[in-house]
C-alpha positions in Angstrom: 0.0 0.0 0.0 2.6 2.6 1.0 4.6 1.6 -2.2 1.3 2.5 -4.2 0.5 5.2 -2.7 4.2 6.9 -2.9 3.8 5.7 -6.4 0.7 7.9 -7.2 2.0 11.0 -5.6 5.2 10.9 -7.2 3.3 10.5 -11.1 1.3 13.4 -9.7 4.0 15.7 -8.8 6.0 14.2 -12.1 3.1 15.2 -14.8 2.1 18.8 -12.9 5.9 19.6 -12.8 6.0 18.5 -16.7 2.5 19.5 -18.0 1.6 22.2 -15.6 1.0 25.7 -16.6 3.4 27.2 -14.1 6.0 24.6 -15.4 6.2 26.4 -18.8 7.1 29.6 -17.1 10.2 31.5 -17.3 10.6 31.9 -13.7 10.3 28.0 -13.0 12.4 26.8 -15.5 14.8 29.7 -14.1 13.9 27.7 -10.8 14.6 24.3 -11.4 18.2 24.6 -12.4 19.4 25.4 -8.8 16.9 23.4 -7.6 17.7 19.9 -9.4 21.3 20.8 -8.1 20.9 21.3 -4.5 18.4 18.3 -4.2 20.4 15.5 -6.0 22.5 13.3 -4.5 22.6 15.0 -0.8 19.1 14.7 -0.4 20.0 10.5 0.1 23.2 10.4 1.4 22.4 13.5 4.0 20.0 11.4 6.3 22.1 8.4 7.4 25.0 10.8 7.6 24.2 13.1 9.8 21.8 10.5 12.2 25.8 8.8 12.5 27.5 12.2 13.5 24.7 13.6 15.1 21.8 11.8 16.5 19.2 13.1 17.3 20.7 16.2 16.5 20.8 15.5 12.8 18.1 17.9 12.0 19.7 21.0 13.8 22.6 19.9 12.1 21.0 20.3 8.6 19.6 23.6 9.5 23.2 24.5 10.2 24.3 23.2 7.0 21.3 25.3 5.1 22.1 28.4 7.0 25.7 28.1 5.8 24.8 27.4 1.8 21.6 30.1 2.4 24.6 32.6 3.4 27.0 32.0 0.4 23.6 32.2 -2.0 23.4 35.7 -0.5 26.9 36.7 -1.3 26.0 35.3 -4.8 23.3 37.1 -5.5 25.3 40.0 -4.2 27.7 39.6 -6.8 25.0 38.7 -9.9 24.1 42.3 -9.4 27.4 44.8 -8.6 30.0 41.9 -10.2 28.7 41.3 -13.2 28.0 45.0 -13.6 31.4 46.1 -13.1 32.8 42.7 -15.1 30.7 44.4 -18.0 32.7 47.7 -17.8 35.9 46.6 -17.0 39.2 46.0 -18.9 41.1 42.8 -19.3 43.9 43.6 -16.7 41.9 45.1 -13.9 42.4 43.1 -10.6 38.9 42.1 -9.9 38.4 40.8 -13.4 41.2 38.6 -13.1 40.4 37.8 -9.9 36.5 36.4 -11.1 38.9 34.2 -13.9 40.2 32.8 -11.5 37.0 32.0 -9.4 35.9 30.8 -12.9 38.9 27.9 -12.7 38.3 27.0 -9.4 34.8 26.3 -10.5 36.0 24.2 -13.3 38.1 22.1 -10.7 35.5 21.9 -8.4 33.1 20.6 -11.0 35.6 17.9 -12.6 36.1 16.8 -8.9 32.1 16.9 -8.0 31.6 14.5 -11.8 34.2 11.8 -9.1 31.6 12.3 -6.3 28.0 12.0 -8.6 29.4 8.8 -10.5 31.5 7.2 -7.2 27.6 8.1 -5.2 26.1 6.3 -8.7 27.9 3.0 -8.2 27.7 2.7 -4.8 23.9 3.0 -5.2 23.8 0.5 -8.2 26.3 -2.0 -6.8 24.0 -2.2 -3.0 21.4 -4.6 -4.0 24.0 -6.7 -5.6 26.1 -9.7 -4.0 29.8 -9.4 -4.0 32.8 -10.1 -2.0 33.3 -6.5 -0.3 36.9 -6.2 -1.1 36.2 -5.8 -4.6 33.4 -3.9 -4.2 35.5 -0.4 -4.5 37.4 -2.0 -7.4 34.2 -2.9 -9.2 33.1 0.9 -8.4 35.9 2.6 -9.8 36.1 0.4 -13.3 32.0 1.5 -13.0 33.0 5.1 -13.1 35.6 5.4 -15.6 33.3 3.5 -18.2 31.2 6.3 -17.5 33.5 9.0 -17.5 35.4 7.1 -21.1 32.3 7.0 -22.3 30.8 10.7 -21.4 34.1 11.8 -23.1 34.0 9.8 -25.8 30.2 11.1 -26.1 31.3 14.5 -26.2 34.1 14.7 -28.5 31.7 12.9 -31.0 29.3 16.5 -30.3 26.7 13.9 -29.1 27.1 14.7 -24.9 24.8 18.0 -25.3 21.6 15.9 -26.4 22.6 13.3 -23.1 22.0 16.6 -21.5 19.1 17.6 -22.7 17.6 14.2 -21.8 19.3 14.7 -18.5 17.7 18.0 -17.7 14.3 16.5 -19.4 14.6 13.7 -15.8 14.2 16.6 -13.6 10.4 16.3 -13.1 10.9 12.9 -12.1 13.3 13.4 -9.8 11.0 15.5 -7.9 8.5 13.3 -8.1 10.5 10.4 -6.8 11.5 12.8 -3.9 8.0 13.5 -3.0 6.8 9.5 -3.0 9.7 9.4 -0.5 9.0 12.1 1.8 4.6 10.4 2.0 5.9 7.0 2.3 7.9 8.2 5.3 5.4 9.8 6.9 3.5 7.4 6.4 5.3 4.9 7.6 6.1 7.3 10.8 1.7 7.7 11.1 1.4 4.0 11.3 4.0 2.3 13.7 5.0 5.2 15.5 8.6 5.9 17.0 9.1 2.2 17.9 12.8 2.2 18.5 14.7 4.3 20.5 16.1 8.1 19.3 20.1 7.4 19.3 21.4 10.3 21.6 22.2 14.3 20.4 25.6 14.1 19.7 26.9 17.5 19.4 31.4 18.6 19.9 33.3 20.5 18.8 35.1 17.5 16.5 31.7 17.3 14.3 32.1 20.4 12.9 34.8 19.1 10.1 32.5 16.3 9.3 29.5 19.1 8.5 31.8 20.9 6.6 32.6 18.6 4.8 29.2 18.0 3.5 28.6 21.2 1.9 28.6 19.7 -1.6 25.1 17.9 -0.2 23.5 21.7 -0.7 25.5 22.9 -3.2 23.7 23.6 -6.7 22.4 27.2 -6.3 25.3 28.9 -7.6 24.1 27.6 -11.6 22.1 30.5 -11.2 25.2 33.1 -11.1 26.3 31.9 -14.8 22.2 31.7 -16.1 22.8 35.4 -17.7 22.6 34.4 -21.4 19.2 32.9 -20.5 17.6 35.1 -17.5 17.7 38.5 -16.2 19.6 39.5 -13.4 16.4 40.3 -11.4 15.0 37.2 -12.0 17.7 34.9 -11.1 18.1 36.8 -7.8 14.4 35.5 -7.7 14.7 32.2 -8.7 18.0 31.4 -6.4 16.7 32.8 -3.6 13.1 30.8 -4.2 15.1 27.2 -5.4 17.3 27.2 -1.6 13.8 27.6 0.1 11.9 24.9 -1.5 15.3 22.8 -1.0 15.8 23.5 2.4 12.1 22.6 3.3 12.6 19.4 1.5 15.5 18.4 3.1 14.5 19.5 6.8 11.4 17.6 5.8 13.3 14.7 5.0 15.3 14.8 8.0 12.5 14.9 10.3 10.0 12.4 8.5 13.4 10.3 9.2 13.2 10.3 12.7 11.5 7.3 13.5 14.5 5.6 12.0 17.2 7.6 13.3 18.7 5.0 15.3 18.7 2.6 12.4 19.8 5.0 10.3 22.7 6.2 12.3 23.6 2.2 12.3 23.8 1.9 8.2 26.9 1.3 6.5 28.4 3.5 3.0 26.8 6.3 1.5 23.7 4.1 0.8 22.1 3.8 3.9 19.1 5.0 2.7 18.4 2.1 0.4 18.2 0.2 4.0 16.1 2.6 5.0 13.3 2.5 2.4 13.7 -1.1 2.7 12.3 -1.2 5.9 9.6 0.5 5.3 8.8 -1.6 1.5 11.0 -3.9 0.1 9.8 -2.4 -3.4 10.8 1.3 -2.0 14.6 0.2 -2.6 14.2 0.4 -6.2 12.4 3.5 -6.1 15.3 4.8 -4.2 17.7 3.0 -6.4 15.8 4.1 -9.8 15.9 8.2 -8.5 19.8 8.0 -7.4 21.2 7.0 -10.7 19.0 9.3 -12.3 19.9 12.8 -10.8 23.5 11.4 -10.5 24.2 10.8 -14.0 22.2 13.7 -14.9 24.7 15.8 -12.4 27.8 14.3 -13.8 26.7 15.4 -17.9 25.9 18.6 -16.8 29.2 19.4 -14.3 31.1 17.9 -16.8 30.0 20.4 -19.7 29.9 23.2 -16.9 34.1 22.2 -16.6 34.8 22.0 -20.3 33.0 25.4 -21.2 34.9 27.2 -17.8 38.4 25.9 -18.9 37.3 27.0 -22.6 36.4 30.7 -21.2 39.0 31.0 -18.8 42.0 30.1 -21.3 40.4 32.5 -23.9 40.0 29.9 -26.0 43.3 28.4 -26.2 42.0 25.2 -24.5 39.4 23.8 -26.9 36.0 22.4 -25.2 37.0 19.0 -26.2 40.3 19.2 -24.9 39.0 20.8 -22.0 36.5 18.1 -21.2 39.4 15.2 -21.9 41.0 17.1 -18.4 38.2 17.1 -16.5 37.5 13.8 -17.0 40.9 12.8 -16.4 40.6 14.8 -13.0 37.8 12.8 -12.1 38.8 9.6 -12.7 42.0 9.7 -10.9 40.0 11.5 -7.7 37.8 8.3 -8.2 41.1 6.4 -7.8 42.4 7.5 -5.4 39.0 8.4 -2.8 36.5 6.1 -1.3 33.1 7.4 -1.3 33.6 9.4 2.1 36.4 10.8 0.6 35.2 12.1 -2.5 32.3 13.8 -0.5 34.6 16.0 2.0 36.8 16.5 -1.5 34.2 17.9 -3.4 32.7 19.6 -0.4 36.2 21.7 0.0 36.7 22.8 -3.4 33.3 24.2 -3.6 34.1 26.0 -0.2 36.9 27.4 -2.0 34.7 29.0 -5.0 32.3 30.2 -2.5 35.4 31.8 -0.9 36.6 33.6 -3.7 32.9 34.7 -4.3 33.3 36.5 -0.9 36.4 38.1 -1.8 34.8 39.5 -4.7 32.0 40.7 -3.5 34.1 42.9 -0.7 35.9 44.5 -3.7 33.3 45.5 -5.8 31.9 47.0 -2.9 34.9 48.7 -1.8 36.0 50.0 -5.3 32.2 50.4 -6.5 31.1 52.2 -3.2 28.2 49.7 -3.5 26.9 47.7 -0.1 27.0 48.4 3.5 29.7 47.9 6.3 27.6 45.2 7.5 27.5 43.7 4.5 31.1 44.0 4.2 31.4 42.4 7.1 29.1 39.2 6.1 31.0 38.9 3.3 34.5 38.5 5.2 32.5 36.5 7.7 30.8 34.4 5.9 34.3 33.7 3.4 36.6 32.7 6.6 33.7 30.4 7.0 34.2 29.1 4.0 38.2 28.7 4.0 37.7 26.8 7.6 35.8 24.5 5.5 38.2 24.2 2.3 40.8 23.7 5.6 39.4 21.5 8.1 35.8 20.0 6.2 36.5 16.3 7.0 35.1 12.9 5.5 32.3 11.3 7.3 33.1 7.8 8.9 31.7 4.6 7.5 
């Protein structure tokens, strides 16, 4: 019945997020971009995490997470407005326009290194249900993951990878839909039976805060909005960023509470998986739901990070680096990051070189507004706040233990 019922919802929220008249809109298709980033992959690995490190805790430790990615948005859509303005008017050798080139590399790293952490999440969700000798189960990951990545490169020097992600981005809908079948067959699997074991303790020290830093790359997305400008006003993606970091905070806090009846058994799962154990427990035919909506948004994630690399690397080198070319490093990148991580790992990796874009973000933003006269002192001082936030986590943000 709950398998059903999640089931119907999730067709329902598919075809009104596909058909609906709202769904046509600029300003939702503006939305969904930052949206379908944030809400990927962390929204299943988040959970079992955090119940591990936290407890009972967990969900005051996502909020702490949101507040931290709901910060760096702000900076963001700081910069869409007085950066890009003074990028627009500047010449090639002033100092803040060099400085955003090299935020733009730094994205292109961190993008290479987050195509390792969709694709390693991707085979560790498709090699779960499956029975083999756990010390060649990382093996059998990592030759999963460079077939992909060969393959994705191979796609795109043939000029074929942009119509993958067009069929990627066309899997968004369903991805939402999957996510709200999970979120009604938890609760009602929570209406039903109750809280029947008991809540694992609130674990909260000072030594948990690497561990949360080092899962920034589970919110991370809304920052697609900042590079939307041949597509959406500034105005509107302002909107749209600000709107896409609500819904997904509410989504995962929902998540993350819905989960609480199985915190403790949570908290007891094993690799970035759990939550295939989880749904289990609730409906034996809720692990391929699970299983069917993770390889979907990863491999979706991985097309469109690894075209977000190439193009960077292409714009940053002014050309000199063709897109190709450019994507042949990337995926290099990735696969020896997939090589040389495990799936914890490649989470706190990823995690720290987004930190470090967010950072340089920061620094931009306080130099427009100190050159440009633009902003407040406090907001000066958010900025500088909010960035040493950020280099603690590119520092200290630390894998989660299996």
């Amino acid at each position: 019945m709950i398998v059903a019922i999640a089931l119907v919802v999730a067709l329902i929220v598919t075809l009104a997020l596909t058909f609906g008249k709202f769904a046509r809109s600029d300003g939702w298709r503006a939305t969904v971009t930052p949206l379908a980033s944030i809400i990927g992959s962390g929204f299943l690995i988040c959970g079992p995490l955090l119940a591990r490190e936290f407890g009972s805790a967990a969900i005051l430790a996502m909020a702490t997470l949101l507040a931290i990615a709901y910060a760096a948005g702000w900076v963001i859509r700081f910069n869409i407005v007085h950066v890009e303005d003074h990028l627009a008017k500047a010449p090639f050798n002033d100092p803040i326009a060099w400085t955003a080139r090299i935020t733009q590399g730094v994205l292109s790293l961190a993008y290479a290194v987050s195509v390792a952490y969709y694709l390693k999440l991707l085979a560790e969700f498709s090699l779960k249900p499956v029975t083999i000798d756990p010390a060649w189960q990382p093996v059998a990951a990592n030759v999963i993951v460079t077939v992909i990545i060969v393959l994705m490169t191979l796609l795109a020097l043939g000029g074929s990878l942009r119509r993958v992600e067009h069929l990627a981005h066309g899997t968004v809908s369903i991805k939402i839909g999957i996510i709200a079948g999970l979120l009604v067959a938890l609760g009602i699997a929570w209406a039903s039976n109750g809280i029947t074991d008991p809540l694992p303790p609130v674990r909260l020290s000072w030594a948990s805060i690497p561990m949360l830093l080092g899962l920034i790359i589970t919110v991370q997305g809304f920052e697609t909005s900042r590079y939307l400008g041949h597509d959406y006003p500034p105005e509107m993606r302002i909107r749209t960023m600000r709107h896409a970091q609500w819904i997904a905070s509410g989504i995962y806090l929902a998540f993350i509470a819905l989960l609480t009846p199985f915190l403790s058994r949570a908290a007891a799962t094993e690799g970035v998986a759990g939550i295939l154990d989880i749904m289990e427990l609730i409906a034996p035919a809720m692990g391929i739901f699970v299983l069917i909506g993770a390889v979907s948004s990863q491999l979706s994630a991985a097309v469109a990070d690894s075209i977000g690399s190439g193009g960077l690397v292409n714009e940053v080198s002014r050309r000199k680096i063709s897109v190709p070319i450019a994507f042949t490093l990337a995926g290099a990148l990735a696969i020896l990051v997939v090589w040389l991580t495990d799936p914890f790992e490649v989470v706190a990796l990823s995690s720290r070189a987004f930190a470090l874009f967010y950072a340089m973000q920061c620094a931009l933003a306080l130099l427009v507004s100190i050159k440009s006269g633009v902003g407040t002192i406090p907001q000066r001082i958010g900025f500088v706040a909010i960035g040493l936030i950020c280099l603690v986590a590119v520092f200290v943000g630390a894998p989660a233990e299996g």
